[in-house]
N, C-alpha and C positions, 0 to 999 in steps of 0.2 A: 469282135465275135465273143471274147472273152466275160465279155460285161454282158452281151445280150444273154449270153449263156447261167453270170450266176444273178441276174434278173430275176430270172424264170424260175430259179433253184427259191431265190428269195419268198417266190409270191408263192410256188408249191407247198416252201416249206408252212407260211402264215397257212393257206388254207389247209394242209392238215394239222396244225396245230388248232383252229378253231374246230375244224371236224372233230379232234380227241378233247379238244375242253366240252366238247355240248356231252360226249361219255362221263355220265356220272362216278366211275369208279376207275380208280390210275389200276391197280389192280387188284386180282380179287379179292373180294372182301374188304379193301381198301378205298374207304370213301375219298372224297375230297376233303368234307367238313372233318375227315376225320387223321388226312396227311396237314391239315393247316396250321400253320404257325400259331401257339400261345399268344394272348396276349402281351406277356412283358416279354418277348423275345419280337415282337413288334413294336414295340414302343423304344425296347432298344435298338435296332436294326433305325429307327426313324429319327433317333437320337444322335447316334454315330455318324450318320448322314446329316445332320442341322452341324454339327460341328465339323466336317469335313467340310461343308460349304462356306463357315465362316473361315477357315482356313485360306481355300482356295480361291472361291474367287476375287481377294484383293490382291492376290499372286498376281491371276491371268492377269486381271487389270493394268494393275502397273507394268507385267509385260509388254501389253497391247502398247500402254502410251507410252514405253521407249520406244517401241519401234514403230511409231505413228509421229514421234519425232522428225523435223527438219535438222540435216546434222548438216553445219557449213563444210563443204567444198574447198579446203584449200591446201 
């Protein structure tokens, strides 16, 4: 019951979120093009993320293939 319940919360919530993105202005007087991120606070934000990636996932990785390991039994 639990899950069919925040299901329904999930797709409610998408479709008013796309109902408020097609509203041009978050509030008054406040565009979108005009709450949007800077370029170099995009470029960093895109940055920070390239190298969190190179970090992590040779982590998961090697995670994964220990415990994808055969361990003997004895």
């Amino acid at each position: 019951m639990a899950v069919r319940v925040t299901a329904a919360l999930a797709v409610t919530g998408l479709l008013w979120g796309w109902g408020v993105g097609q509203y041009p202005e978050l509030l008054p007087g406040v565009t979108l093009a005009d709450a949007a991120a800077t370029d170099a606070v995009l470029a960093a934000s895109l940055g920070s993320l390239a190298v969190g990636a190179l970090l992590l996932v040779p982590s998961l990785w090697w995670l994964y293939a220990t415990f994808q390991r055969d361990h003997a039994k004895g």
